[in-house]
C-alpha positions as CSV (number, residue, x, y, z in Angstrom):
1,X,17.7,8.8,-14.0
2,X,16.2,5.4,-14.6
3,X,19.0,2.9,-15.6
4,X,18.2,-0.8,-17.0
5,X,20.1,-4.0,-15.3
6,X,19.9,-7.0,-17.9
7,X,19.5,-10.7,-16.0
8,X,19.2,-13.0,-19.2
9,X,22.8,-14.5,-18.3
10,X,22.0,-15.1,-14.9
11,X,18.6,-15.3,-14.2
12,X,17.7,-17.0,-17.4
13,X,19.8,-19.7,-16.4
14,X,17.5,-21.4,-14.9
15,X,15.7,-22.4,-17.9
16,X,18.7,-23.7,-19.6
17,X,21.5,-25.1,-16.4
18,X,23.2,-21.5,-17.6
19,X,24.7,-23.2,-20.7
20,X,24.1,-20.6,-22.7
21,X,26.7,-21.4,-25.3
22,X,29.6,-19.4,-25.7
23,X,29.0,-17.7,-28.9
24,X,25.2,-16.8,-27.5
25,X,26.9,-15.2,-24.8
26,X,29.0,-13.4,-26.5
27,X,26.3,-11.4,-28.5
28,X,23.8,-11.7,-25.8
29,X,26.7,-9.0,-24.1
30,X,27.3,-7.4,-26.8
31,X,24.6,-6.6,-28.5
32,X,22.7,-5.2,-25.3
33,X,25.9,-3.1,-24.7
34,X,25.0,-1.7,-27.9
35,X,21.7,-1.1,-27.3
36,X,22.9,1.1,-24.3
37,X,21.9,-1.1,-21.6
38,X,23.6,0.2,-18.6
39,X,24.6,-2.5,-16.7
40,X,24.7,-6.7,-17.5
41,X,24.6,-9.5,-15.2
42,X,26.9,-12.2,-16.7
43,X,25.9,-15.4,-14.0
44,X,27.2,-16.2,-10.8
45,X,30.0,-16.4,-8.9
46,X,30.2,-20.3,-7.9
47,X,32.2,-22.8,-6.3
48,X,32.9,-24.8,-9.6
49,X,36.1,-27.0,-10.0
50,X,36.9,-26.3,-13.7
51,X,35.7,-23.0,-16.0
52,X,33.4,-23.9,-18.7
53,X,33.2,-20.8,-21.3
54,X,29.9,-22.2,-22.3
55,X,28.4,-21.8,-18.7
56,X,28.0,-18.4,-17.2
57,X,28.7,-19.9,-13.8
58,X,32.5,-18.4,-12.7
59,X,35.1,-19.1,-9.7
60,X,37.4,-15.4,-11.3
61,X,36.0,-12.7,-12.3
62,X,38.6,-11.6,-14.3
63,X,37.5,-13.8,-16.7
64,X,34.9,-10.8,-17.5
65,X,37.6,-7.9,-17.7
66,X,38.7,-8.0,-20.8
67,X,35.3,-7.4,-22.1
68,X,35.5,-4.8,-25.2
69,X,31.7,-3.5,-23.8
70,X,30.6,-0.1,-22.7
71,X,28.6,-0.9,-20.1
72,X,28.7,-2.0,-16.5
73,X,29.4,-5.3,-16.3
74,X,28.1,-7.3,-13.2
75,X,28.1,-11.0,-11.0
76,X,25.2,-12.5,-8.3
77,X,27.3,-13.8,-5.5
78,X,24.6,-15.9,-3.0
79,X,25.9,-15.2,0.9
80,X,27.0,-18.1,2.5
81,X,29.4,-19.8,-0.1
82,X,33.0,-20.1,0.4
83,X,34.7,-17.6,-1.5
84,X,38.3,-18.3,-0.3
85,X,39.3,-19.6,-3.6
86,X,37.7,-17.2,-5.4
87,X,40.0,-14.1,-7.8
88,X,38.1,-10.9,-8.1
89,X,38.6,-8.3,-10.8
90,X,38.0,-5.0,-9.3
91,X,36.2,-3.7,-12.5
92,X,33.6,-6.4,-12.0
93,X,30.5,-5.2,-9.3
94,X,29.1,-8.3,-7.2
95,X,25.8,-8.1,-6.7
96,X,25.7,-9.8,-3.0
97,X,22.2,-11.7,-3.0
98,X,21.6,-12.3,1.3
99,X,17.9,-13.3,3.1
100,X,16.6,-11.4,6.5
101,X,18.3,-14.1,8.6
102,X,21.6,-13.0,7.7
103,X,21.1,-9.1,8.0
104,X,23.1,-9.1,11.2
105,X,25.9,-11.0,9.3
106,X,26.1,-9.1,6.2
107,X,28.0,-6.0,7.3
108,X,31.5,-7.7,8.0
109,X,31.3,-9.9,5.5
110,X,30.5,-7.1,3.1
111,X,33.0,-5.3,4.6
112,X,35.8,-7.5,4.0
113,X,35.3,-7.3,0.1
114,X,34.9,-3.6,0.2
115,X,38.1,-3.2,1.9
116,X,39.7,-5.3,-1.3
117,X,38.4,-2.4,-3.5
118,X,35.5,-4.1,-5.2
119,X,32.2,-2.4,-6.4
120,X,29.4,-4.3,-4.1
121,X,26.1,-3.5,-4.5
122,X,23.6,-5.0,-1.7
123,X,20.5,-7.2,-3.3
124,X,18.2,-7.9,-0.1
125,X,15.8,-11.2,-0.9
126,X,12.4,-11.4,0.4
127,X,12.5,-7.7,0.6
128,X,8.1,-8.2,0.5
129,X,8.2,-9.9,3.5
130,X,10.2,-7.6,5.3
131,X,9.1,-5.5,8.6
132,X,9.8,-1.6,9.0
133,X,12.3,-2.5,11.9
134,X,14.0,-4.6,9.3
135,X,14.0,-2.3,6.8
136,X,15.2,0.2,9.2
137,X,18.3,-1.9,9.5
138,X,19.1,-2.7,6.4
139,X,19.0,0.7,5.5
140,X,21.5,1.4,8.8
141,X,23.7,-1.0,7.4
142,X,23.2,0.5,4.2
143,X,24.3,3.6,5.1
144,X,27.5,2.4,6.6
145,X,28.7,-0.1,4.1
146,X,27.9,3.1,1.3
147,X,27.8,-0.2,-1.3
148,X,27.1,0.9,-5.4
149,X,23.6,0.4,-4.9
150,X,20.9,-1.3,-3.0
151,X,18.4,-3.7,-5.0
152,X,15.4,-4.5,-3.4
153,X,14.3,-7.7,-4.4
154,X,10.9,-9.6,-4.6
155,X,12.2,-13.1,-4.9
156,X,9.0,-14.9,-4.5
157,X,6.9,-12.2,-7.0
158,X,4.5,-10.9,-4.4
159,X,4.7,-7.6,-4.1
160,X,1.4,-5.2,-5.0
161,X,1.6,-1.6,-5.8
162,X,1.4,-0.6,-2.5
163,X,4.0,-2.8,-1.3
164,X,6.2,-1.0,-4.0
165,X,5.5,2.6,-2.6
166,X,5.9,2.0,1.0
167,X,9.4,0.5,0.4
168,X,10.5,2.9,-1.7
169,X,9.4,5.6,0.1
170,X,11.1,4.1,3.2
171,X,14.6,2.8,1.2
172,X,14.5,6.5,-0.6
173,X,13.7,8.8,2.8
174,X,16.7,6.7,5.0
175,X,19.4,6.0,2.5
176,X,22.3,8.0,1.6
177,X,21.2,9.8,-1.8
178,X,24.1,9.1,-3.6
179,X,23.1,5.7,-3.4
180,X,21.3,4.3,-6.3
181,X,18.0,2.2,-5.7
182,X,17.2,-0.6,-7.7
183,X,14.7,-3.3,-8.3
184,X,14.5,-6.9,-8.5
185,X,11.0,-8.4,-9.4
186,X,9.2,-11.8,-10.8
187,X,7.0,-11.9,-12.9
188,X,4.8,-14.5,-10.9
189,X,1.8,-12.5,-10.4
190,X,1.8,-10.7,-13.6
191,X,2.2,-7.4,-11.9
192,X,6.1,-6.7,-12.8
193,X,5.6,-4.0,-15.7
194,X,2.7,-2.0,-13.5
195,X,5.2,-2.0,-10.4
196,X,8.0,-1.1,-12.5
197,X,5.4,1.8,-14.0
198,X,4.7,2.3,-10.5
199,X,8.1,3.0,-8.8
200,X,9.5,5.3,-12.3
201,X,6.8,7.7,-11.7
202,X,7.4,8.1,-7.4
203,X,9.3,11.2,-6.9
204,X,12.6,9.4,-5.7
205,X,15.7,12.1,-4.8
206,X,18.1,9.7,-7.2
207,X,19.3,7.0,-9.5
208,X,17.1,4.1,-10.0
209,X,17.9,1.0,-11.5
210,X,15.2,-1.7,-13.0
211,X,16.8,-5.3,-13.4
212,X,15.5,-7.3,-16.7
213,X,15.7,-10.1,-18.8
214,X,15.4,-10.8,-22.4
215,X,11.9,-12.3,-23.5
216,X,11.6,-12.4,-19.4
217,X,12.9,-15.4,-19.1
218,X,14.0,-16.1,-15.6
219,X,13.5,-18.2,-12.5
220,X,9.9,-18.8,-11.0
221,X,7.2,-16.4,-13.8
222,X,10.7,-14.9,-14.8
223,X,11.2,-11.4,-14.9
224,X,9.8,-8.1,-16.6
225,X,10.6,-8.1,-20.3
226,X,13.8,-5.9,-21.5
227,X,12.5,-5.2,-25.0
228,X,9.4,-4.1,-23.1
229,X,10.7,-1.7,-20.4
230,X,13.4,-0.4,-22.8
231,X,10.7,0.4,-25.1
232,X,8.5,2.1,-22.3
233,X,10.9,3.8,-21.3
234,X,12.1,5.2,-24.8
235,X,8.3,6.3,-24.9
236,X,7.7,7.7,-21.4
237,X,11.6,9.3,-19.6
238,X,13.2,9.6,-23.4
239,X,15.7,7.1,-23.1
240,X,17.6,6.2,-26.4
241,X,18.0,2.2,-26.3
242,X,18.5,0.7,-29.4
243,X,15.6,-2.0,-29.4
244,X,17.1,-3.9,-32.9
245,X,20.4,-4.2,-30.8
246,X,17.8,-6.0,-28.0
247,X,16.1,-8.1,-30.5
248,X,19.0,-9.1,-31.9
249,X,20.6,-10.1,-28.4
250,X,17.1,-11.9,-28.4
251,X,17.7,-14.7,-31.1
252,X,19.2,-17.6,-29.1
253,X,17.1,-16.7,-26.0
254,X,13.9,-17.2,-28.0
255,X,14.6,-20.7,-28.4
256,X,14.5,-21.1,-24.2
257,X,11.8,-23.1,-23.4
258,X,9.5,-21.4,-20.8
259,X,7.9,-22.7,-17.5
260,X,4.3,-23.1,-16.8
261,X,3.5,-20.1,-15.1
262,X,0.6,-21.0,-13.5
263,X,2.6,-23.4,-10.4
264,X,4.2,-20.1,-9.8
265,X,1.2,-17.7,-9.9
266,X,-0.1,-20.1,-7.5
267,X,3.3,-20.0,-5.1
268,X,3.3,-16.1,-5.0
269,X,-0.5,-16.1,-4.0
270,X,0.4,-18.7,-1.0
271,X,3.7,-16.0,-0.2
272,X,5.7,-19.4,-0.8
273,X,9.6,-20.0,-2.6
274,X,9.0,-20.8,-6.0
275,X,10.7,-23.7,-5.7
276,X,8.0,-25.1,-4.4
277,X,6.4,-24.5,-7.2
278,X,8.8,-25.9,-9.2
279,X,9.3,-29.1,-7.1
280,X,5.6,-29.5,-8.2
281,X,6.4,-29.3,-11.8
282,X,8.9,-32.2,-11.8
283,X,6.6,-34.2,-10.3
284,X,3.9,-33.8,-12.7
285,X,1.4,-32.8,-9.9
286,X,-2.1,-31.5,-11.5
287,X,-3.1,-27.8,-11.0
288,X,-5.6,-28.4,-8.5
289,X,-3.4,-30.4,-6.2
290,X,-0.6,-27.7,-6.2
291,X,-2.6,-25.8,-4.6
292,X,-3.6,-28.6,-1.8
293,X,0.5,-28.5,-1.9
294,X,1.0,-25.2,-1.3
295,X,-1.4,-24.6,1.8
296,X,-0.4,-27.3,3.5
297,X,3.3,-25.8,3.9
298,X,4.6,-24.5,7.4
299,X,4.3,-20.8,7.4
300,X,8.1,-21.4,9.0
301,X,9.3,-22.8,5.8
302,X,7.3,-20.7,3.0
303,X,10.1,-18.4,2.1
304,X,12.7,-21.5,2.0
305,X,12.8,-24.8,-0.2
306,X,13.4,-27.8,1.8
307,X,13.0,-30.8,-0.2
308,X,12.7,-33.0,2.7
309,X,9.5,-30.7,3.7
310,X,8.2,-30.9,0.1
311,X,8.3,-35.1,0.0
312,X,6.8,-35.0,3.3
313,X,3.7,-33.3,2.2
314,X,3.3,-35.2,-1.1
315,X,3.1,-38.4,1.5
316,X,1.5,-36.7,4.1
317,X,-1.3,-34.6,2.3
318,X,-1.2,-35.8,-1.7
319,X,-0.8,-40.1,-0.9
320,X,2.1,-39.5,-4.2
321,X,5.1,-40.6,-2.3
């Protein structure tokens, strides 16, 4: 069964600093819970010192629980932040976002917030870039964590058809079956609907799970299109979203004011963070020097923004500093 994971809350906030508005919010939630999208992704658990109920940014999840939605309701934590402060509500999944540095600290830490009863599901960055002995242990430590469900994720927008079938094949063959699969792309290529098309027709042995975003907004080219995908899939595997339910869920987040995708067309094509790209955009650097930018950063530090790299090549390279 092919499931939908809606991102506007989270992902979208990138567009907006996450201040959504709490009335948006509010029917953003609930009107895709009543278009029968399966699960929603609310923001991010974050190291904040006050709650603001017009920011999807949380410190306790609880916050969530009392949530009159049928649907599965869902939080990013990043690996690496302090969570020691932090109050979990066991109805809540985290989605625990971690790079291929930290694969052979993932396992305890996940561990540890298993062992408190809470629904984890694994979301792997940079999952493109990884090698087969990589996969191979993520999907070791897959099997031994048994978390709600691994989400391969193509942070930087990179991945081909090719690249979507090979890990798929791999992540569906070595995994436990009862573990769903799921999918995390960007849009930055403009390949996110075929790859999506792509992975629902491979014959996989078990739940998958296609993460969205209303209008695809989202960080970097954003993210494949929720009324789009809901609709395909209406058309193609008989799914019964409600797509007025969508559209209305759709009326603040129309307003959002969209990045120039080109900058991040541009990063995916040089396998680079897109916040490279972005760093670009704020400082109003023409097209055809982005991509001066963009080849002259260390292969070392493609898949990670350092700002102190970035200024250096505007000096260096570009004479803007």
């Amino acid at each position: 069964m092919i499931k939908l994971l809606d991102c506007t809350l989270r992902d979208g906030g990138y567009l907006n600093d996450w201040m959504f508005g709490k009335d948006n919010i509010d029917s953003i939630i609930n009107n895709l819970s009543h278009a029968g999208i399966e699960y929603i992704e609310c923001g991010f658990l974050e190291n904040i010192a006050a709650y603001n109920h017009d920011k999807t940014f949380f410190k306790d999840s609880s916050i969530l629980s009392s949530l009159n939605v049928n649907t599965n309701i869902c939080l990013m934590l990043n690996y690496g932040i302090d969570i020691t402060d932090f109050i979990f509500d066991r109805a809540v999944e985290i989605r625990l976002a971690f790079k291929q540095n930290h694969l052979s600290e993932i396992e305890k830490f996940t561990q540890d917030l298993i062992s408190k009863g809470l629904r984890i599901s694994l979301n792997p960055m940079h999952i493109g870039l990884y090698s087969e002995e990589e996969l191979d242990l993520l999907t070791a430590i897959t099997n031994r964590l048994h978390p709600v469900c691994l989400t391969a994720t193509d942070t930087m927008g990179i991945m081909q058809e090719w690249d979507v079938e090979k890990i798929f094949y791999i992540l569906d063959e070595n995994v436990h079956k009862d573990i769903p699969l799921g999918f995390h792309s960007h849009d930055n290529l403009e390949l996110s609907f075929k790859n999506i098309r792509v992975l629902s027709e491979m014959d996989l042995s078990r739940d998958i799970i296609i993460d969205t975003s209303i209008n695809g907004i989202g960080r970097g080219g954003g993210m494949p299109n929720t009324e789009a995908i809901a609709e395909y899939l209406n058309n193609t595997y008989d799914k019964n979203y409600n797509l007025s339910k969508i559209k209305e869920a759709s009326t603040y987040v129309q307003s959002i004011k969209k990045e120039d995708k080109y900058p991040y067309y541009l990063s995916a094509q040089y396998k680079c963070h897109p916040n490279y790209a972005k760093f670009c955009i704020e400082k109003n650097i023409s097209t055809d020097k982005i991509e001066i930018f963009l080849k002259n950063i260390p292969a070392k530090s493609k898949t990670f923004f350092s700002r102190e790299i970035a200024e250096s090549i505007l000096r260096k390279y570009l004479n803007l500093l």
